[in-house]
N, C-alpha and C positions, 0 to 999 in steps of 0.2 A: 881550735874549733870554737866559734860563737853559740853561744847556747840561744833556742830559739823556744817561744813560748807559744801555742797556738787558741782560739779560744772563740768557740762559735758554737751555737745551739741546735746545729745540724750535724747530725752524727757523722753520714757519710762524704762531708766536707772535712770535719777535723781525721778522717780515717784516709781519706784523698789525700790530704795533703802530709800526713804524716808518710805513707807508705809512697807515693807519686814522687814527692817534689827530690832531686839530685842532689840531698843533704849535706852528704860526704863531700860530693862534689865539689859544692858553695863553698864548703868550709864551715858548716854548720853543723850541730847536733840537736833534735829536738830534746828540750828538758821536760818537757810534758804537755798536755793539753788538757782545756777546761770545756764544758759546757754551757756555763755562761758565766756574766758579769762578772760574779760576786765571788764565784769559784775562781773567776779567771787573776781577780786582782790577789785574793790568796795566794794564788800559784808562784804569780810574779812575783811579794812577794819574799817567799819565800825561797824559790830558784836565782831570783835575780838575773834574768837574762838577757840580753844583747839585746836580741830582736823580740817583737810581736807581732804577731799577723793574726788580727783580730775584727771579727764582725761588730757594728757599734749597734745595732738593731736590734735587741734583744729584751726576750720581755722581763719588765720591772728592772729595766736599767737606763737611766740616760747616756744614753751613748757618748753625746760629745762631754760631758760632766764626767766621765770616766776616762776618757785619752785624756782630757787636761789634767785627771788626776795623777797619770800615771806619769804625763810626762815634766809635771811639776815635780814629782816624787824623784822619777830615774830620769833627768834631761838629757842625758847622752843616750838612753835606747833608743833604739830605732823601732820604728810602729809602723806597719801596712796595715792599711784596713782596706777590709773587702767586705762588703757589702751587694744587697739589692737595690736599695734606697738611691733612686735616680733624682737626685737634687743635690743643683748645682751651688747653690746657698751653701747645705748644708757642709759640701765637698769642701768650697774655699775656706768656712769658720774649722773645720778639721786640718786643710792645709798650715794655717794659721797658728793651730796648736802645736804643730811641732810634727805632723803627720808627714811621712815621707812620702806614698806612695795611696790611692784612692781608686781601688780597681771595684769594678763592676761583676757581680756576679751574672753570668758564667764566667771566671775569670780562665783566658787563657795561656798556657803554658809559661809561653816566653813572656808574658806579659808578669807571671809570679817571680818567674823567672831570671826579668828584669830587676824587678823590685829585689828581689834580695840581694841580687848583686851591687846594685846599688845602697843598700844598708850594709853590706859589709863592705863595701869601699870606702863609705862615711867613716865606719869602723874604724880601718885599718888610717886612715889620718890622723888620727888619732893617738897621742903616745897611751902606754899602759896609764900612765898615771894620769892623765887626760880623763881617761873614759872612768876613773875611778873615785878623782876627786870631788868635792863639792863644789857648786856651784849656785849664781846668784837663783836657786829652785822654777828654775825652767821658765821662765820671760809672762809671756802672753797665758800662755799655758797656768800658771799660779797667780794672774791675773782672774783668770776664768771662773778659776777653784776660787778665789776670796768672793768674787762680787756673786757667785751661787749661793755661798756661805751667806754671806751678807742677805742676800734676800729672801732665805729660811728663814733666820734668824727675825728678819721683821715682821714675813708672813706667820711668825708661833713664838713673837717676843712674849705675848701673854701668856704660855703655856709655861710648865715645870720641864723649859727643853736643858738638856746641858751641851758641855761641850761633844760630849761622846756622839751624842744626837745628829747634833751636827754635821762633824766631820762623816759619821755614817752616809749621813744625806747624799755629802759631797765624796763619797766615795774613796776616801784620807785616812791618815792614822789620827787620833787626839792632838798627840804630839807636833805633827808636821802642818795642821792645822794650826794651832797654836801659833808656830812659830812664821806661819806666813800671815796671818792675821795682823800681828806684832810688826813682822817686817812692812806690811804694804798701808795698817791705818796708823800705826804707831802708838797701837790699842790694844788692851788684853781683851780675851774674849768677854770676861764679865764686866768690862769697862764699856762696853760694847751693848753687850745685851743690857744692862743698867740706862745706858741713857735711850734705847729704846725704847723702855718700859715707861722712861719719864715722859719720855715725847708724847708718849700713848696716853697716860695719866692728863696731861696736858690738855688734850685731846679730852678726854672725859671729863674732866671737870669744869668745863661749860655745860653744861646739862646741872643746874640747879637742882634738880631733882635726887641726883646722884648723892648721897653720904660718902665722906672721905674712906672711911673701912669699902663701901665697896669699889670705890673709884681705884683703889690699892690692889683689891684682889683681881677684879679685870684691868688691871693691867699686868697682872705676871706677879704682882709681890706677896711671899706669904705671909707677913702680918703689917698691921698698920705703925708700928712705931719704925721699922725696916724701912715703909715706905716714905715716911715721915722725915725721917734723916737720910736719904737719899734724894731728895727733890729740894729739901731747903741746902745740900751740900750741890748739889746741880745747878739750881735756877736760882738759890740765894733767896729765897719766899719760904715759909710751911707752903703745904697745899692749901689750907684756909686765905693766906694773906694774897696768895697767886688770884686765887677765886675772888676773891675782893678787890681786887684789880681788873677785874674784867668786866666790872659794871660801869 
């Protein structure tokens, strides 16, 4: 039996499809269901399931930033999403992620129906150890998730963000953040947020007006000898000598 995870902010869709859809039948068992996002990525996870049939429209989550997460996370699950959201755009960058199936709500019978048969014949291609092993973290999909990453990270490089932050953002664990960060810039994360911070500094200290302690603090660093020896180890200048090159 395929364990199946359900997860949608409308009560009588996840009670529909729990009690409706021919479980048994598919070859499936539901392992639980969420009411939204945040609850849904918990579930998953912690169940670890086959399948998901999950709405992306949900409030205070980005939808497509949560199937890339999940399928960079578990790239052998299988994921229907069902949705309201009639946008063809949005349908293909979900395709793209690794999305098997893009049904329209009302969604009808055979039409779930379809879809899951089709996720568990993916399934079953599958050897056990196939569907278990690791993998290069789910293609396009852990694509998605870094360059999301990536551009928190520059929109709140100023900020006291960590990695935790982060990965929260992008819907990840610390850990699998980390290590896809590493795998796709070939960068740790504070190797990262660091030469943002310089760029930024950079950036500030054309403004004459500016003193180096504060050109340091609005950029993300919390004190000035920190920021000091990370700009002349970056750009090979202090900040004064930089600024004096730009007259």
């Amino acid at each position: 039996m395929y364990k199946v995870v359900l997860v949608d902010d409308e009560h009588l869709i996840l009670e529909g499809l729990s009690r409706v859809m021919p479980w048994e039948k598919l070859g499936c068992t539901v392992a639980g269901t969420a009411s939204d996002g945040r609850q849904g990525l918990a579930l998953i996870r912690s169940a670890q399931p086959d399948i998901l049939l999950t709405d992306i429209r949900m409030p205070n989550m980005d939808g497509l930033t949560m199937v890339a997460a999940v399928k960079s996370e578990f790239p052998k699950m299988q994921v229907t999403v069902l949705t309201a959201f009639r946008d063809f755009d949005y349908a293909q960058r979900a395709i793209t992620l690794g999305v098997c199936r893009y049904l329209l709500k009302p969604s009808k019978m055979d039409e779930l129906n379809e879809a899951v048969t089709e996720m568990t014949r993916r399934l079953d291609a599958m050897s056990p150890k196939e569907r278990t092993e690791e993998t290069a973290e789910g293609g396009e999909a852990a694509s998605f998730v870094v360059r999301a990453a990536l551009s928190y990270m520059q929109e709140h490089c100023a900020e006291h963000i960590s990695l935790g932050d982060v990965a929260e953002n992008v819907y990840v664990s610390q850990w699998h953040l980390s290590k896809l960060i590493n795998r796709h810039t070939g960068q740790s994360f504070f190797d990262l947020l660091g030469g943002m911070r310089i760029e930024r500094a950079k950036t500030l200290l054309r403004d004459p007006a500016k003193r180096v302690h504060e050109v340091a603090e609005a950029a993300g660093f919390s004190d000035v000898a920190h920021f000091s020896k990370s700009f002349k180890r970056l750009v090979g200048k202090t900040p004064g000598e930089y600024r004096a090159g730009l007259r």
